[in-house]
DODREN-343035 format. One record per residue (C-alpha): residue in one letter; chain; x, y, z. Coordinates in steps of 0.5 Angstrom, whole numbers, plus 500, padded with zeros to 3 digits. Example, Ala and Ser with C-alpha at 12.3 -4.5 7.8 and 13.67 -1.06 7.14 Angstrom:
<nodes>
{A,A,{525,491,516}},
{S,A,{527,498,514}},
</nodes>
This chain:
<nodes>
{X,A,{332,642,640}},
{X,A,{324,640,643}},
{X,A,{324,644,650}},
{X,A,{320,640,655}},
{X,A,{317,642,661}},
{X,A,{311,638,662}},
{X,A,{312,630,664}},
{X,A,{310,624,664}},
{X,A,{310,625,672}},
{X,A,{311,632,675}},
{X,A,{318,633,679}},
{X,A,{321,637,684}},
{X,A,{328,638,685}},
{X,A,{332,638,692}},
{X,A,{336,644,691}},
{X,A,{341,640,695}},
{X,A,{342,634,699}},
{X,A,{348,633,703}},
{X,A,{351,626,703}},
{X,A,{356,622,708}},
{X,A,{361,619,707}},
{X,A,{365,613,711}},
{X,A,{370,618,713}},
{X,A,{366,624,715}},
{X,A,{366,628,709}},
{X,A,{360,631,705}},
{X,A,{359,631,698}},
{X,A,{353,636,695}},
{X,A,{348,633,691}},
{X,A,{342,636,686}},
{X,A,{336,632,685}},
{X,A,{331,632,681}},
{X,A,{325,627,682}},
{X,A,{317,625,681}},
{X,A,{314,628,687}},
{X,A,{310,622,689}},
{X,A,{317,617,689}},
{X,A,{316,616,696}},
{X,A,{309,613,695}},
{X,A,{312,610,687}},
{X,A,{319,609,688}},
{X,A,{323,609,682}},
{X,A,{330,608,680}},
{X,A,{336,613,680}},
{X,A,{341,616,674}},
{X,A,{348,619,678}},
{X,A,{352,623,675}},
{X,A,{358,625,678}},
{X,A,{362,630,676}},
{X,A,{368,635,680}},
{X,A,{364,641,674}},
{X,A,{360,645,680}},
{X,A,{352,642,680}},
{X,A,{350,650,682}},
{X,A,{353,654,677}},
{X,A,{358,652,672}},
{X,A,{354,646,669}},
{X,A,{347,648,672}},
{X,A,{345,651,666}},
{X,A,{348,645,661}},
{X,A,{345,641,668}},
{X,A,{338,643,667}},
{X,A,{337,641,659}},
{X,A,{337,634,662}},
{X,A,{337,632,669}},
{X,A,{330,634,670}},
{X,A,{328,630,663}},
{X,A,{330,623,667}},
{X,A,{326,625,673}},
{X,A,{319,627,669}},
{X,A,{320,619,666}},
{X,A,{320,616,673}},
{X,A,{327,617,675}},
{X,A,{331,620,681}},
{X,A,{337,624,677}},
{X,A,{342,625,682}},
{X,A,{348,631,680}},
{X,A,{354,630,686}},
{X,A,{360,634,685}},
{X,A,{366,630,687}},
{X,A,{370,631,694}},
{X,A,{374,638,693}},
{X,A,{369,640,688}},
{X,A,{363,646,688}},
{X,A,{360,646,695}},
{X,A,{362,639,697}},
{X,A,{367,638,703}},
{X,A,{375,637,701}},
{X,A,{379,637,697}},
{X,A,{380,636,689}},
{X,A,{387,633,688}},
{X,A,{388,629,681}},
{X,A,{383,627,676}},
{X,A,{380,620,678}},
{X,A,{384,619,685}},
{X,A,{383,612,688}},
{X,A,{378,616,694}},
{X,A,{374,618,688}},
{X,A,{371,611,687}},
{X,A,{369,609,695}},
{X,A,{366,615,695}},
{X,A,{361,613,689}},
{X,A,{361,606,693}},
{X,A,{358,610,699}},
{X,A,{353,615,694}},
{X,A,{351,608,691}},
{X,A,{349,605,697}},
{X,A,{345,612,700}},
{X,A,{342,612,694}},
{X,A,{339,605,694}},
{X,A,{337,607,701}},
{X,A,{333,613,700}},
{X,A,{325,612,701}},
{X,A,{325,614,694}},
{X,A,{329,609,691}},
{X,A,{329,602,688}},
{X,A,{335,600,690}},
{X,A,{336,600,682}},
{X,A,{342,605,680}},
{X,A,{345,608,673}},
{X,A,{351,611,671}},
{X,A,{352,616,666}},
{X,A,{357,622,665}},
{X,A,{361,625,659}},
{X,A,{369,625,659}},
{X,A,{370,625,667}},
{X,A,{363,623,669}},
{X,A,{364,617,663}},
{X,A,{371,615,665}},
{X,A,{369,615,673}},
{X,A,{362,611,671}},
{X,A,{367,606,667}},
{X,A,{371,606,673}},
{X,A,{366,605,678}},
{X,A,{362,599,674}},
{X,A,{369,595,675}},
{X,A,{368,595,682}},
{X,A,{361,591,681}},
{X,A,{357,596,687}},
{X,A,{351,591,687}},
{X,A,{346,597,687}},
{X,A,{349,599,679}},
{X,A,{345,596,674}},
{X,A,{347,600,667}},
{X,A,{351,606,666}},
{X,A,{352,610,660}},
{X,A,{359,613,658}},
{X,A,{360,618,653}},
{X,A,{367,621,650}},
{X,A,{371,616,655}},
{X,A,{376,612,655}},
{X,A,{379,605,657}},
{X,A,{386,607,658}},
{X,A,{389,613,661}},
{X,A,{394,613,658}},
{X,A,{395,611,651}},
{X,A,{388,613,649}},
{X,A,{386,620,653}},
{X,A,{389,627,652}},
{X,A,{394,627,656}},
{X,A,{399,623,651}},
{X,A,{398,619,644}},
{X,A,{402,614,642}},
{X,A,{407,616,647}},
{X,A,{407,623,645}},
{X,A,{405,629,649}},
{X,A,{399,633,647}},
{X,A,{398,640,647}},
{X,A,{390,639,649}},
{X,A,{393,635,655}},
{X,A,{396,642,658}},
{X,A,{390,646,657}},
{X,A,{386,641,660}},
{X,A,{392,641,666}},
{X,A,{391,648,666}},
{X,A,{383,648,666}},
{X,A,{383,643,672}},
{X,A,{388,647,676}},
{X,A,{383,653,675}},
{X,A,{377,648,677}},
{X,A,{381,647,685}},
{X,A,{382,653,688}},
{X,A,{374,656,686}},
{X,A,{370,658,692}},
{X,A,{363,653,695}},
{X,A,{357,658,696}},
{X,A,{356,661,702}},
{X,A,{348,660,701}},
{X,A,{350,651,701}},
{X,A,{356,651,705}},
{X,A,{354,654,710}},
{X,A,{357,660,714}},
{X,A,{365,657,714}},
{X,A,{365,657,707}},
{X,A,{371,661,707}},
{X,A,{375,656,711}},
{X,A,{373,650,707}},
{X,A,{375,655,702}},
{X,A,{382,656,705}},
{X,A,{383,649,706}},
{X,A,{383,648,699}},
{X,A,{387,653,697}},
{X,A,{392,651,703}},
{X,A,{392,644,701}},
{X,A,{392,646,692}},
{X,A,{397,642,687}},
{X,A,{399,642,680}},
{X,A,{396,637,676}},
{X,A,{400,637,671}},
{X,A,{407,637,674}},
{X,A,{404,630,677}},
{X,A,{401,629,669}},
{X,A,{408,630,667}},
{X,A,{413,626,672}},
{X,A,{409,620,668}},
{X,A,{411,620,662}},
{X,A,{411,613,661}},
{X,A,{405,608,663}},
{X,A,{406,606,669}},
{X,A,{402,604,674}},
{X,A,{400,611,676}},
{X,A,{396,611,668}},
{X,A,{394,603,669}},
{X,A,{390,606,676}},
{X,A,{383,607,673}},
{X,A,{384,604,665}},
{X,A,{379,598,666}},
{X,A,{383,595,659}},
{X,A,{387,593,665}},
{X,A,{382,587,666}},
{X,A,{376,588,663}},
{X,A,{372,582,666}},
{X,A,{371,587,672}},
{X,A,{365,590,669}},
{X,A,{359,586,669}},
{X,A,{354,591,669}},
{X,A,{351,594,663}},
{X,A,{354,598,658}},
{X,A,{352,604,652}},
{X,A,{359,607,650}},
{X,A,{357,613,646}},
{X,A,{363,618,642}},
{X,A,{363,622,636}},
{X,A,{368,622,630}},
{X,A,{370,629,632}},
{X,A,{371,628,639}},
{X,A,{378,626,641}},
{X,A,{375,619,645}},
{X,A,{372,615,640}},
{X,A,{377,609,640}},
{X,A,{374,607,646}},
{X,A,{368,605,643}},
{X,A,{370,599,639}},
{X,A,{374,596,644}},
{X,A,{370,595,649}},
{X,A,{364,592,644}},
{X,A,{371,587,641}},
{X,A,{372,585,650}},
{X,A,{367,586,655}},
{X,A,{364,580,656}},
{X,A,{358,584,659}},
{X,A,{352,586,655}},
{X,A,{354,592,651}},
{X,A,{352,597,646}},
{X,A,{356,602,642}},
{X,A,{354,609,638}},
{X,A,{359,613,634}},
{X,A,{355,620,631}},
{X,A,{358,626,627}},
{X,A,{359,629,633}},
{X,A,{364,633,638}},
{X,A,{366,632,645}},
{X,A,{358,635,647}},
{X,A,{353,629,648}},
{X,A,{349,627,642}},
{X,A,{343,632,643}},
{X,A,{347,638,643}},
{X,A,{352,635,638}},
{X,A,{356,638,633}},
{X,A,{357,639,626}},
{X,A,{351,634,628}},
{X,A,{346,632,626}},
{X,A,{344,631,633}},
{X,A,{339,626,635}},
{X,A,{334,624,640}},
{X,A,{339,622,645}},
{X,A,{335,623,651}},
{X,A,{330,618,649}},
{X,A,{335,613,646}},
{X,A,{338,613,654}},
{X,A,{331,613,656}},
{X,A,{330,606,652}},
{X,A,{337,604,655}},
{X,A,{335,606,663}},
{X,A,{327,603,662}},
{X,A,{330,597,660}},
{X,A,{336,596,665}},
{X,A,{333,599,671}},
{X,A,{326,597,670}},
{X,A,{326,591,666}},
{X,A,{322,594,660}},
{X,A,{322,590,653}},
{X,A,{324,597,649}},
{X,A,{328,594,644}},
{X,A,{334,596,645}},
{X,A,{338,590,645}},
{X,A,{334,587,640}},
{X,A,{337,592,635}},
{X,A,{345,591,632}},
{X,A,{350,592,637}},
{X,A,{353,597,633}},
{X,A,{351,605,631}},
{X,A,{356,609,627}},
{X,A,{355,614,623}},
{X,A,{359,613,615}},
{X,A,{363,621,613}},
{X,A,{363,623,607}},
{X,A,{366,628,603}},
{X,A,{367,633,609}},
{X,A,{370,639,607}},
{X,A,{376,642,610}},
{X,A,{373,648,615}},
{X,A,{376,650,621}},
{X,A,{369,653,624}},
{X,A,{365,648,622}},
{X,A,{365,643,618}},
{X,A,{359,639,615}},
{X,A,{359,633,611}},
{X,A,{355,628,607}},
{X,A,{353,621,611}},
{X,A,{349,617,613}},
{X,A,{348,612,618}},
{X,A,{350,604,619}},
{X,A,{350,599,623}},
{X,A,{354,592,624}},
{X,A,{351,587,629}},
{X,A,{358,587,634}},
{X,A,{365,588,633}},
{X,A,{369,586,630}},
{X,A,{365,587,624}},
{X,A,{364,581,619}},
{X,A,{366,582,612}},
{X,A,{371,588,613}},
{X,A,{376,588,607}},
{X,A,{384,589,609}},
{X,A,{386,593,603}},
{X,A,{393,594,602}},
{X,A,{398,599,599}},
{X,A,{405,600,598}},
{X,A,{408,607,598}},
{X,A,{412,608,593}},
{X,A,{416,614,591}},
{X,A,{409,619,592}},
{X,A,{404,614,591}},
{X,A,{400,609,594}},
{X,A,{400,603,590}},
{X,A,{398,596,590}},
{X,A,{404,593,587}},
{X,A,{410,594,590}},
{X,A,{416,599,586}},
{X,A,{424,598,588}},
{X,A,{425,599,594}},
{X,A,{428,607,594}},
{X,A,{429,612,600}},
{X,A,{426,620,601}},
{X,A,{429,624,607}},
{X,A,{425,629,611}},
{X,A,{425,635,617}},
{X,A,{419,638,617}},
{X,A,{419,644,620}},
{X,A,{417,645,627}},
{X,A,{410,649,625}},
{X,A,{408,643,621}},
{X,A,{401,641,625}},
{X,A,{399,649,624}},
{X,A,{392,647,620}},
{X,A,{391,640,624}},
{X,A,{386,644,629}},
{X,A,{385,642,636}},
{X,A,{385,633,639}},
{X,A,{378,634,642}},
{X,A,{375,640,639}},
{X,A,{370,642,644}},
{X,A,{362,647,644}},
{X,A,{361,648,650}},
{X,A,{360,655,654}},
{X,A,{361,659,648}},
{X,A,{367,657,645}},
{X,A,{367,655,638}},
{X,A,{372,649,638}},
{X,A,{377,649,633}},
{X,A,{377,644,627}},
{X,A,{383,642,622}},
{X,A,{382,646,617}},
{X,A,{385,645,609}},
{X,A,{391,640,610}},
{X,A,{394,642,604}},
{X,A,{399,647,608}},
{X,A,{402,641,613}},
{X,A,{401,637,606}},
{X,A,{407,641,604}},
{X,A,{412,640,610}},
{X,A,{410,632,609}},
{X,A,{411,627,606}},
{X,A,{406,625,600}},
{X,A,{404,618,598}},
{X,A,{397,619,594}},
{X,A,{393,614,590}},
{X,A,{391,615,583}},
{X,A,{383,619,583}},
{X,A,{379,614,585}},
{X,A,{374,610,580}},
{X,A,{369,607,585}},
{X,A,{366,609,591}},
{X,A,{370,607,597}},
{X,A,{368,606,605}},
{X,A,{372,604,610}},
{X,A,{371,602,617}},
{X,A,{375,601,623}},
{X,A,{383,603,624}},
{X,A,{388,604,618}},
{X,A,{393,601,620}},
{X,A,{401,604,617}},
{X,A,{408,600,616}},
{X,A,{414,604,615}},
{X,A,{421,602,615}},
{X,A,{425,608,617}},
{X,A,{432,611,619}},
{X,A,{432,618,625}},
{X,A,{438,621,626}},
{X,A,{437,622,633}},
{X,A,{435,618,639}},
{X,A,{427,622,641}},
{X,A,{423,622,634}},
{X,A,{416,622,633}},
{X,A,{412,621,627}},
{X,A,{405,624,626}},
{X,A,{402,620,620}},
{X,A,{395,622,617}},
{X,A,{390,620,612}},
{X,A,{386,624,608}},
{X,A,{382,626,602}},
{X,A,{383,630,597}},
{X,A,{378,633,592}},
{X,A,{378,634,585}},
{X,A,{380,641,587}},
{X,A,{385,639,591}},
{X,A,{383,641,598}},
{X,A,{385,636,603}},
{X,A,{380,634,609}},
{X,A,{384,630,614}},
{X,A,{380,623,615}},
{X,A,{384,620,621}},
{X,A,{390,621,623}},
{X,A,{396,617,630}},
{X,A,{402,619,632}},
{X,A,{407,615,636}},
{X,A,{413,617,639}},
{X,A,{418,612,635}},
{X,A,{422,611,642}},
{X,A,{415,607,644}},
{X,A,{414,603,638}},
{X,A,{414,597,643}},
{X,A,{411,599,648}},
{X,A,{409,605,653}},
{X,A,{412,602,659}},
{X,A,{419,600,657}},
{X,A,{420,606,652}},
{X,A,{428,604,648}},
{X,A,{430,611,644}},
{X,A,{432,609,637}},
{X,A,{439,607,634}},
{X,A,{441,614,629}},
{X,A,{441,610,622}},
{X,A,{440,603,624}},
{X,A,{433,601,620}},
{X,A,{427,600,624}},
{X,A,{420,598,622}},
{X,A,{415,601,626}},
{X,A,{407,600,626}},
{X,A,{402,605,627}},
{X,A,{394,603,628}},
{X,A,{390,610,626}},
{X,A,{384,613,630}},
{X,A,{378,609,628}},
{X,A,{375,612,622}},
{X,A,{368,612,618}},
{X,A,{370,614,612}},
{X,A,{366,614,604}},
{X,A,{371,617,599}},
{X,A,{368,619,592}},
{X,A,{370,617,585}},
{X,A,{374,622,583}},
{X,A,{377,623,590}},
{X,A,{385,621,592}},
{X,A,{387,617,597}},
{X,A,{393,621,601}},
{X,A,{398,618,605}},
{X,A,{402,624,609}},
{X,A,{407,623,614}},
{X,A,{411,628,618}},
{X,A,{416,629,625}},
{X,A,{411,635,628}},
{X,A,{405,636,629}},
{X,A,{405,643,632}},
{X,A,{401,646,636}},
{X,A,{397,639,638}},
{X,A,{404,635,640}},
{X,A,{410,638,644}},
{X,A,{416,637,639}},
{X,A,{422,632,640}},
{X,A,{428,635,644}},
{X,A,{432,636,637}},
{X,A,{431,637,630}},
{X,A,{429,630,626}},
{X,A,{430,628,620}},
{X,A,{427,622,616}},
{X,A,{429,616,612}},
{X,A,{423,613,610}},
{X,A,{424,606,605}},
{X,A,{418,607,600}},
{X,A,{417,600,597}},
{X,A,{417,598,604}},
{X,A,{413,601,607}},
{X,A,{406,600,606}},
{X,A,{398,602,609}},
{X,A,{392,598,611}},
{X,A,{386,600,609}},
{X,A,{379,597,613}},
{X,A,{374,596,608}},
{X,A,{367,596,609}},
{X,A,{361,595,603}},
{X,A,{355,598,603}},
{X,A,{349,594,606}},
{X,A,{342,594,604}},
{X,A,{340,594,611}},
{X,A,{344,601,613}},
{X,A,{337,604,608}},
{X,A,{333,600,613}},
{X,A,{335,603,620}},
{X,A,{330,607,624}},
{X,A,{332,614,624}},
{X,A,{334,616,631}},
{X,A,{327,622,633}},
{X,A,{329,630,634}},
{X,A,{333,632,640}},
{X,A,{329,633,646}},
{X,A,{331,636,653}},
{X,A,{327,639,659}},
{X,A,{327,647,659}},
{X,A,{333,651,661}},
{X,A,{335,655,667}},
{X,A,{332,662,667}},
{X,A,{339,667,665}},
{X,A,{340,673,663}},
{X,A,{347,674,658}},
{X,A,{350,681,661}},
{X,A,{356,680,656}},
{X,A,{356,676,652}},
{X,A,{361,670,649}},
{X,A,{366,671,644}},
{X,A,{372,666,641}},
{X,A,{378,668,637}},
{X,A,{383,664,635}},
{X,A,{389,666,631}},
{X,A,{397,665,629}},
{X,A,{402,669,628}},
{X,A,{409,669,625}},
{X,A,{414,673,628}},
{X,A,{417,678,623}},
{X,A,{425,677,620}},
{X,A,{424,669,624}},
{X,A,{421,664,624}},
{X,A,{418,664,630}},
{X,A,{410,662,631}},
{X,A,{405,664,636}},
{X,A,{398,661,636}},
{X,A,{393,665,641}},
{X,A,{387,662,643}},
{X,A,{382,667,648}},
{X,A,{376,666,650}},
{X,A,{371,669,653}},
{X,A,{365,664,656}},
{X,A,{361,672,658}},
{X,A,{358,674,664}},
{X,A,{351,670,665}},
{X,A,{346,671,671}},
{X,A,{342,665,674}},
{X,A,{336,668,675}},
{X,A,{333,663,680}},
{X,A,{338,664,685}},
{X,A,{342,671,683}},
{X,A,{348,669,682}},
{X,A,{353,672,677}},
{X,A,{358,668,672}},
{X,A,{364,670,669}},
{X,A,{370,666,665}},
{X,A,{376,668,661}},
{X,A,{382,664,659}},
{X,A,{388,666,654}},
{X,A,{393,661,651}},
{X,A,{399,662,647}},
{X,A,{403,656,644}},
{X,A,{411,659,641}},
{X,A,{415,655,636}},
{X,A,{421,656,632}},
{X,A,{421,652,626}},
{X,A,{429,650,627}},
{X,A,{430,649,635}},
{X,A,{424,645,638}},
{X,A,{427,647,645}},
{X,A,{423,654,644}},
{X,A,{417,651,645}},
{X,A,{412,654,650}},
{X,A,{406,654,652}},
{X,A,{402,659,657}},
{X,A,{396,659,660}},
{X,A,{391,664,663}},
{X,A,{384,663,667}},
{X,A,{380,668,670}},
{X,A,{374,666,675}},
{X,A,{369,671,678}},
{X,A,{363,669,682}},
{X,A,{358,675,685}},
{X,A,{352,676,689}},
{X,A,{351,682,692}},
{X,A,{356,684,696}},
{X,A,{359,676,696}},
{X,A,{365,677,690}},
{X,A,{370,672,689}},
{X,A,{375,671,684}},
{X,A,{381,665,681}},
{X,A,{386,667,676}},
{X,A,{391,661,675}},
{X,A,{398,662,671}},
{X,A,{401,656,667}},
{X,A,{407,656,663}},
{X,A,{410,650,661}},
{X,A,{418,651,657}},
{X,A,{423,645,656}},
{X,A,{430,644,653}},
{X,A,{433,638,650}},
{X,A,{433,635,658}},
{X,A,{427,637,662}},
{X,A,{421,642,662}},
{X,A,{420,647,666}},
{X,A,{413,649,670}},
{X,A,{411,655,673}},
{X,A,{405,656,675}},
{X,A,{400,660,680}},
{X,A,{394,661,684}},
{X,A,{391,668,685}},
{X,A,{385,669,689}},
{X,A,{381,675,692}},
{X,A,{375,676,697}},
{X,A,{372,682,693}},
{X,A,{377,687,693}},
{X,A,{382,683,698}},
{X,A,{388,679,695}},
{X,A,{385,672,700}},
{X,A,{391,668,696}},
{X,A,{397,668,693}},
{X,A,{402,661,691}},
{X,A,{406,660,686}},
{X,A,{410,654,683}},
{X,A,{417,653,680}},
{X,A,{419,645,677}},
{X,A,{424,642,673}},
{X,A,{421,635,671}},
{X,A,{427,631,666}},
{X,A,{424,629,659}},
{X,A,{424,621,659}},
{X,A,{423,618,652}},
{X,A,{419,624,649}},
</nodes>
């Protein structure tokens, strides 16, 4: 990345700015502007997130904020209510007082000596949820936003379940919020009763992911927040932005396909990061991509990008299956919206072990894959952040053995597909809770096997997520199950692979028992999106190199380590995955705060019972200056029987060597239909 401190316009930053909301409440905000907007006001950039403006995003903060305002922007950092050195308390992901508080921010804003009245929002996983969120509420002041790695559906297309099931990421994340809740404001910001703001939100903590888990259908608690919901509620401009690795990149087609509001959609080889910090990559120039897309929509200025194809993607080819990094061959395409002229359905019957044109007799293959099965899937949404290297799915041919396989014959031309594959199986369970993980992959000469897509569905929400029905053992049922979007070349040479199991541990929590399938092969069938190459794909200009402001000076006082690994038990056939984390120490040199995290997380399964499953999470936080010492350390353990899950969990807290807090909590939350 090109590092720049020298700008079109000098800035300067406000370390922070408190604003008032309508209830009294405070939120704090860093903001970066030209140091000569009160004479040449210019637009404002929010984001808006609860990931602590003044130490655990400061650095990642600086690459960019700075950028914006060094092209005659204001760019805004505002920890929600609850969060950093903001007053209150954080309660859950997207409350419905998190959106007023945008209005009331939005409305300060526009009212600020500095500023234009033209406001843009933009944000990665929360920040592009809650610009979503917050663009349906139409605030005059919002003109554009850009949401990145987010989602329009809460509940069917976010970590906490998909396809009705109930992912592993989820948990981890519901541990990691709940690290989030209890940590400290800065005395230096918050002033001297940082400790009784402190207090009250240690005082007034939740569990999130005991609320997550009483919801295990959508109901109104997940229509909250999920703009799919009404689309026409957006009228403001919007740029949807996700990578194929990222677990949020279904979003990006939908809303090009439903939202009446101008709209542009971007899809790279990328993880859950933003596209100048992306990876496996390559990584682009996203910054000034955003800089075309504001210019445009906040200052009226003709950049040409929406005269440019509504639709950027990045066409895979022959990734090789690595578990640190993959990296593969592409190129990038572009469709002139969605749904895309000229994609071809190609259809395949799954006979007994192929995947064929024409359909054979119909027969029947039975199947109860192992618990473990899923061990080399990787995690839902890989993440490279703050460290830790994320984990990717490695050689598929481990699972690929625990599952049934339907390939097609080595192909003899090139072929690329678009959008979602979609699946048709008509199958028996023999107990009422199954669920079905279907993935497609591609397998080389050699015959390594590298996911391309893949969808779970819990069978008892094969008609809906909100009205689930368990199944009838041994009644025939067709299901239908839409993969993630895809795009994908396979090469001449190369199979097609169809593999269908009932687990996918550790990434989905498993059924209450042991599952067997009946799959009716000759009945069953996959849909494949094809799209031909086009002479205008060679034509696109390349997006430029990465650009950023330059960094926060810091000092690495230990640094960063990941280490992943799974284990079985010997003489049982029990299996444990640990993953701990290290993010260091680090010192933000500017205001001589020094920074520390550590996480560990154990997932158990036994390959015969289900109900062995658990789940623990460990997270450690520690801040210092001088003589000011305050440390976080969360508990969450997550066990389950064939009835309910059990969760324990707890906050410890320490004002330098005295126990400031301690809580814990105990619940047992029925399963429903998962």
């Amino acid at each position: 990345m090109r590092l720049i401190d020298m700008f079109p316009r000098p800035i300067r930053e406000i370390e922070n700015a408190w604003i008032p909301m309508r209830d009294g409440c405070r939120l704090a905000a860093r903001i970066w502007l030209p140091i000569d907007a009160e004479r040449d006001p210019v637009p404002a950039i929010l984001e808006y997130i609860p990931y602590r403006k003044r130490d655990a995003m400061a650095y990642s903060d600086s690459f960019t904020h700075p950028y914006f305002a060094g092209h005659g922007y204001a760019s805004i950092r505002v920890d929600i209510r609850g969060s950093g050195d903001s007053d209150g308390v954080l309660l859950d992901e997207y409350p419905l007082s998190e959106q007023e508080d945008a209005l009331d921010i939005l409305a300060w804003i526009a009212d600020q000596p500095w500023s234009t009245g033209k406001v843009g929002m933009m944000g990665i996983s929360w920040g592009g949820f809650n610009s979503l969120q917050v663009a349906a509420r139409r605030p005059p002041q919002l003109k554009a936003i850009i949401t990145c790695c987010s989602t329009d559906d809460r509940y069917a297309d976010d970590v906490h379940f998909m396809g009705g099931c109930i992912l592993k990421d989820g948990m981890s994340w519901g541990s990691g919020i709940f690290s989030v809740i209890p940590r400290p404001p800065d005395p230096l910001i918050s002033g001297p009763d940082w400790k009784a703001k402190w207090r009250h939100r240690l005082d007034n903590a939740v569990v999130p992911l005991a609320t997550w888990l009483r919801h295990q259908r959508r109901d109104a608690y997940w229509k909250h927040g999920s703009i799919c919901e009404d689309y026409d509620a957006i009228e403001c401009a919007v740029y949807a932005v996700g990578g194929w690795v990222d677990g949020y990149s279904n979003v990006i087609l939908r809303l090009l396909e439903r939202l009446k509001a101008p709209c542009k959609g971007l899809i790279g080889p990328w993880t859950h990061a933003y596209p100048h910090q992306g990876v496996p990559g390559p990584a682009i120039g996203f910054l000034q991509e955003c800089l075309r897309w504001w210019d445009h929509w906040l200052k009226g200025r003709e950049t040409g990008v929406m005269s440019e194809p509504r639709l950027k993607v990045w066409m895979q080819e022959a990734i090789p299956p690595d578990a640190a990094m993959p990296k593969g061959e592409g190129r990038w395409i572009a469709e002139a919206g969605w749904p895309a002229i000229g994609i071809e359905a190609r259809r395949f019957t799954l006979n007994p072990g192929r995947l064929e044109t024409n359909p054979e007799p119909e027969t029947w293959i039975d199947l109860n894959s192992p618990q473990s099965t899923g061990s080399v899937g990787g995690e839902w949404c890989p993440l490279d952040s703050f460290g830790d290297a994320p984990e990717f799915q490695s050689d598929q041919r481990e699972d690929d053995g625990r599952s049934l396989c339907f390939d097609t014959a080595p192909l003899s031309e090139r072929i690329e597909i678009l959008g979602a594959p979609v699946v048709g199986l008509d199958l028996v369970v023999d107990r009422p809770q199954s669920f079905i993980c279907v993935r497609l992959c591609d397998v080389a000469p050699d015959g390594t096997s590298t996911r391309v897509t893949f969808g779970l569905l819990n069978l008892s929400h094969r008609e809906s997520h909100e009205f689930p029905r368990a199944m009838v053992p041994g009644e025939r049922t067709p299901v239908s199950l839409a993969l993630n979007d895809t795009a994908y070349a396979f090469l001449p040479g190369h199979r097609i692979r169809l593999a269908i199991s009932t687990a996918y541990w550790p990434m989905v929590w498993p059924a209450p028992l042991p599952v067997t399938l009946r799959l009716f092969t000759g009945a069953s069938r996959l849909t494949l999106p094809l799209r031909a190459p086009k002479a205008s794909d060679a034509s696109l200009p390349p997006f430029p190199p990465p650009e950023g402001s330059k960094p926060l000076d810091r000092t690495i006082l230990r640094e960063p380590w990941t280490s992943r690994g799974m284990s079985r038990e010997f003489g049982s056939d029990k299996m444990v995955y640990t993953h701990e984390e290290d993010r260091g120490v680090v010192r933000l040199d500017a205001i001589d705060l020094v920074i520390g995290y550590e996480a560990t997380e154990r997932y158990h399964i036994s390959d015969r019972d289900p109900a062995d499953a658990r789940a623990e999470f460990i997270r450690r936080i520690g801040l210092q200056r001088g003589t000011w010492r305050p440390r976080v350390e969360t508990v969450t353990d997550v066990s389950c029987d064939a009835g309910h899950f059990h969760l324990r969990a707890r906050i410890t807290a320490w004002d330098g060597d005295d126990r400031f807090f301690d809580r814990e909590w105990n619940e047992s939350i029925p399963r429903d239909n998962v």
